[in-house]
C-alpha beads as a LAMMPS data file, in Angstrom:
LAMMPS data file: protein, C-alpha beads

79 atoms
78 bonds

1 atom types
1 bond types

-500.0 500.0 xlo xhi
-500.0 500.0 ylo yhi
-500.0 500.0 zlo zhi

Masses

1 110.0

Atoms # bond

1 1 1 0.000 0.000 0.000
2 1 1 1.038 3.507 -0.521
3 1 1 2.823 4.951 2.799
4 1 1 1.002 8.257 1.642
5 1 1 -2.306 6.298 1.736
6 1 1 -1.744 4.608 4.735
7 1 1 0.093 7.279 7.366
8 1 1 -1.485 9.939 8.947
9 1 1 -0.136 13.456 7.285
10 1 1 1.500 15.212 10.283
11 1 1 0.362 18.990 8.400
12 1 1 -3.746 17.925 8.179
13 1 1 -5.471 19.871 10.512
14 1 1 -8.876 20.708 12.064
15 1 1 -10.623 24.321 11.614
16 1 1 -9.399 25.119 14.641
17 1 1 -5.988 24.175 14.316
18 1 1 -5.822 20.699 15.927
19 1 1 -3.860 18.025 14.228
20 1 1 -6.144 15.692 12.898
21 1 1 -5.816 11.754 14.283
22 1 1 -6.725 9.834 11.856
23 1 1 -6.753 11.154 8.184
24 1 1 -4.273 12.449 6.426
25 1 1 -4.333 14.742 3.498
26 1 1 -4.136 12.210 0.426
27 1 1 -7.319 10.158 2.061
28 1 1 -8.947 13.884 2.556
29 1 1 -8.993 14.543 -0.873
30 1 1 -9.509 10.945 -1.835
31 1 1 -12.997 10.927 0.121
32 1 1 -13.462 14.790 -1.272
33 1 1 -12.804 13.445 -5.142
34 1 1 -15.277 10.523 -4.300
35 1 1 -18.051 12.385 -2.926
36 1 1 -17.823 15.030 -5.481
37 1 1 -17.988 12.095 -8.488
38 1 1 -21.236 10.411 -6.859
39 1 1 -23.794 12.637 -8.246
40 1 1 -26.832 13.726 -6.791
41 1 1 -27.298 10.371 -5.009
42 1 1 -25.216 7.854 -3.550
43 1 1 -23.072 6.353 -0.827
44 1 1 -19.811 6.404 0.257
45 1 1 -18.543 3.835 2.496
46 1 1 -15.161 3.976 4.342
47 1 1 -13.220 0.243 4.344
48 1 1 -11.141 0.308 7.189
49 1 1 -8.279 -2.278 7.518
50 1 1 -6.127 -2.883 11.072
51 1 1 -7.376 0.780 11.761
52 1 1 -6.089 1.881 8.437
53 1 1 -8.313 3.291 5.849
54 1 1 -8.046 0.567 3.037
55 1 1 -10.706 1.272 0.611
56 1 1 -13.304 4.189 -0.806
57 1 1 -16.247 2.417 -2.214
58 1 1 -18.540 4.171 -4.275
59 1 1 -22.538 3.595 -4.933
60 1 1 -24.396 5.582 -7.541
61 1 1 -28.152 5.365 -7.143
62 1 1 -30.734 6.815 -9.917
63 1 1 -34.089 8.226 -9.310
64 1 1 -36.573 5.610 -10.802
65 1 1 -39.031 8.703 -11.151
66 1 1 -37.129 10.028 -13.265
67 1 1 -35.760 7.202 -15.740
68 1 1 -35.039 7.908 -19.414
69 1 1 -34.005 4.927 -21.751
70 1 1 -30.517 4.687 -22.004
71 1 1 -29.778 6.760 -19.037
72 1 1 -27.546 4.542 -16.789
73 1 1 -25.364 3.246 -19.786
74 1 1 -24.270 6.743 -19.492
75 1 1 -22.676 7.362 -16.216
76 1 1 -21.541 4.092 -15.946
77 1 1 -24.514 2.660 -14.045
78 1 1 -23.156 1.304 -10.022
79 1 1 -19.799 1.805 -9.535

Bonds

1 1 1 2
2 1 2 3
3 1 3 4
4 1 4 5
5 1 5 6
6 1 6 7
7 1 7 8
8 1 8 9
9 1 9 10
10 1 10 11
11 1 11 12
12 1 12 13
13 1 13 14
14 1 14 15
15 1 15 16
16 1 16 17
17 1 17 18
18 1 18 19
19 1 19 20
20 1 20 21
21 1 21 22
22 1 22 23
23 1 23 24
24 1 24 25
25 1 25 26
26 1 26 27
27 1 27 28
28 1 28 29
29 1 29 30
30 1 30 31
31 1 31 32
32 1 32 33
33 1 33 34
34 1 34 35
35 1 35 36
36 1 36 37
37 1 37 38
38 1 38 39
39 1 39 40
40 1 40 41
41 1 41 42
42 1 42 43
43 1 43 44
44 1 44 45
45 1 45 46
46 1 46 47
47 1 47 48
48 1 48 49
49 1 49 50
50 1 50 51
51 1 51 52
52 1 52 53
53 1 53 54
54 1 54 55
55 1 55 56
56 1 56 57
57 1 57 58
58 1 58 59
59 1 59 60
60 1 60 61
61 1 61 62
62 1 62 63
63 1 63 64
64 1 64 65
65 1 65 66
66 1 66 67
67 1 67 68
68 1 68 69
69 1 69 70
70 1 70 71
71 1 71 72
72 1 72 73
73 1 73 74
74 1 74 75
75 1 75 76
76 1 76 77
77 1 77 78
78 1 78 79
């Protein structure tokens, strides 16, 4: 695994200035790039492996309501 991925970044911090405990900056903008490419709805689950954050596993959902033939080939359907 990455060390960057895996090792808390010494220079992430709270608003307020504390050092954060857990996430570093890489997995910060990891969750921040998967959140963003979810779309209107989804999930985001957080895979967590000997206290380490392992994985980022996505979950697109689509509005049934508002179904249009062809529509999920598009984005790529559940990722």
């Amino acid at each position: 695994m990455n060390d960057k991925l895996s090792r808390t970044d010494s220079q992430s911090h709270t608003p307020d200035g504390k050092p954060l405990k857990f996430l570093g900056r890489p997995q910060i903008e990891m969750i921040d790039e998967a959140l963003a490419a979810l779309g209107p709805y989804g999930e985001l689950h957080l895979i967590l492996e000997k206290g380490r954050l392992r994985f980022v596993v996505t979950k697109t959902s689509h509005d049934a309501l508002k179904w249009e033939p062809g529509s999920l080939e598009s984005d790529g359907g559940t990722t």
